[in-house]
PARO-752594 format. One record per residue (C-alpha): z, x, y. Coordinates in pm, whole numbers, plus 32768, in hexadecimal, padded with zeros to 4 digits. Example, Ala and Ser with C-alpha at 12.3 -4.5 7.8 and 13.67 -1.06 7.14 Angstrom:
BEGIN
830C84CE7E3E82CA85577F96
END
This chain:
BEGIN
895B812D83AC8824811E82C0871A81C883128633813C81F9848D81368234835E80938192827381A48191812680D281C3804F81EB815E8052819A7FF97F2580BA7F627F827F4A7FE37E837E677EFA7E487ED47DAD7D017E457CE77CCB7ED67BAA7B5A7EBA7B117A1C7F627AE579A37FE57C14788480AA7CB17911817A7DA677AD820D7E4277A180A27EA878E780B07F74781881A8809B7857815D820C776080A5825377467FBC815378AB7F54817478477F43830377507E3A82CD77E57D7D817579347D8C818379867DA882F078617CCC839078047DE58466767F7D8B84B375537EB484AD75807F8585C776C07F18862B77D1804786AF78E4808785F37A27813B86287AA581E984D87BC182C884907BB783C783857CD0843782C57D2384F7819D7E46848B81337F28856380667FA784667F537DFD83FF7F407D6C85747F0D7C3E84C67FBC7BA18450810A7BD0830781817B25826F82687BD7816383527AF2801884027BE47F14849C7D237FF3844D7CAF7FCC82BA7C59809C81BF7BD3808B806A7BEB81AE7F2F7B1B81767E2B7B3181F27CB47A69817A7B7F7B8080C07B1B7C2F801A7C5A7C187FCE7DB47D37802E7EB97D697FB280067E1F8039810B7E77800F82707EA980F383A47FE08036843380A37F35833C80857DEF846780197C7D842B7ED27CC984BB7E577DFF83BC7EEB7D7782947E327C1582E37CFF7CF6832A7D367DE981C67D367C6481317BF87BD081C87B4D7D48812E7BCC7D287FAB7B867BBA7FCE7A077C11805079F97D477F4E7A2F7C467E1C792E7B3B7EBA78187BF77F0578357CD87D7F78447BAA7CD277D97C6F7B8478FE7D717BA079ED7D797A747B447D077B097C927D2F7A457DBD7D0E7B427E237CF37C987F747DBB7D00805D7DBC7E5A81047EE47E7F824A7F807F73831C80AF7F72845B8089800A84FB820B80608676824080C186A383BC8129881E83A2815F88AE82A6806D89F48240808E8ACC82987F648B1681377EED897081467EE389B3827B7E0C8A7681F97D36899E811C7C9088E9824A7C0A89C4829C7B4489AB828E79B18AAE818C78E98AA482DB780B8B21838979358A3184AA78E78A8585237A6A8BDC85A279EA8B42867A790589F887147999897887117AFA886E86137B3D874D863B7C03867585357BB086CC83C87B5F85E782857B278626811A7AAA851A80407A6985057EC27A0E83F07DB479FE841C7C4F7A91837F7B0F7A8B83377AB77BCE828879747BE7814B79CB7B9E81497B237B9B822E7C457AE482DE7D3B7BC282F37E8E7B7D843C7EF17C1D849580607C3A85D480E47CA285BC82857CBB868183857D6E863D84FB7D76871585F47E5787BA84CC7F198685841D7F71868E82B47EEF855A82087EBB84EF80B27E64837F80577DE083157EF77DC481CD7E657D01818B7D3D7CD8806A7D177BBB7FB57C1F7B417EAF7C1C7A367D7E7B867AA27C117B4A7A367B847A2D7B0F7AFE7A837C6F7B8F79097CDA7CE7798C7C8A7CAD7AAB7DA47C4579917E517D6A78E07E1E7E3F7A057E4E7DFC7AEB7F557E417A1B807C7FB67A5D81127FEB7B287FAD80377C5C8076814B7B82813581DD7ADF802E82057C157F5382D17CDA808683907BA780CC84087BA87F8584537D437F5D85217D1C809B85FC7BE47FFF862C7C977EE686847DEA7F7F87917D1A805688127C5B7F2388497D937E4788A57EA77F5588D47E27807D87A37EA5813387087DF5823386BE7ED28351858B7FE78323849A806C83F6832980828371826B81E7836380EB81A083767FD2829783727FFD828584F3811381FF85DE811E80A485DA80E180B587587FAF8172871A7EC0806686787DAC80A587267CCC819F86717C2A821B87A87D598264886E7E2F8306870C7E85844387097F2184D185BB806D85068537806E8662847E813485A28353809784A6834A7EDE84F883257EA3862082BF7D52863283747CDE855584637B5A850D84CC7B5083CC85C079ED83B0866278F08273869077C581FF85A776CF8112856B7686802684597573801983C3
END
């Protein structure tokens, strides 16, 4: 029985550009990227994540990290109605910083199997057969693929027994009307895809989706946190403004 997960922590919309990230505070995304109106109460988790090394700071079940050279959006629980929420935000983040360098727009998944099967195993192994000679700890096959539009970035990796499958889709792009164009239903589309392809090659269709919190938790105010899964947790109301 598989026992494979999409671990939903990981960055979900990638923009890479040339960004000011003392723009990216709390309250100005509140107000212009949320629609949160002065003096309105908000609910906001904060996390530090342990794969982000920073705090982020969760409105609507969405969070943003920002670096001088990209923008990452995440989401608390991997559901229709926080990744059509993480959307609406990037969408709103390239409309109202019209100015802002843009250079492409990536969808991103990580697929983990803990116990692989052995015929899942077996397709680790080297045409050298390498594994006959040495022990191997640590194997990884990568390949690029025209997708449509877009290249994927397809990474096949196991270390110790764990199996793991990374999908991103990229696309190079300079126009703000091709976020426009984009963005809406990408996050869909992309997952869609990794899960017909994981079925096709492997056979995996079942998996069960780790988010920063249980999926039945997607209420900020009522979340309580996993120990594995937020490293610290601060979940209190503000205002905007």
């Amino acid at each position: 029985m598989s026992t494979l997960k999409l671990d939903a922590r990981q960055p979900l919309i990638v923009i890479a550009g040339a960004f000011n990230p003392a723009i990216f505070n709390p309250n100005w995304t509140a107000i212009n990227l949320h629609g949160f109106a002065f003096g309105d109460p908000i609910d906001v988790l904060q996390a530090v994540v342990d794969n982000q090394g920073g705090m982020l700071s969760f409105m609507k079940g969405v969070a943003l990290g920002v670096s001088p050279s990209r923008l990452d959006g995440y989401v608390l629980t991997q559901d229709e109605a926080k990744t059509g929420e993480l959307e609406k935000v990037i969408l709103k983040a390239v409309e109202v910083l019209p100015h802002t360098p843009l250079f492409a727009l990536g969808c991103n998944f990580l697929f983990v199997e803990e116990d692989p099967s052995s015929a899942l195993l077996e397709i680790f192994n080297t045409p050298e057969g390498v594994e006959g000679e040495y022990p191997a700890h640590d194997r990884q096959f990568s390949v690029q693929m025209d997708i449509d539009d877009a290249v994927l970035n397809f990474t096949r990796s196991e270390s110790n027994g764990t199996v793991q499958f990374s999908f991103n889709y990229h696309r190079a792009l300079n126009a703000s009307s091709d976020y426009t164009t984009l963005i809406p239903g990408l996050i869909k589309r992309s997952r869609e895809h990794a899960e017909k392809l994981l079925k096709s090659l492997y056979d995996l269709d079942n998996y069960e989706i780790i988010g920063f919190l249980p999926t039945e938790q997607e209420d900020p105010a009522n979340a309580e946190a996993a120990p594995d899964q937020i490293l610290e947790s601060n979940h209190g109301q503000g205002w905007a403004g």
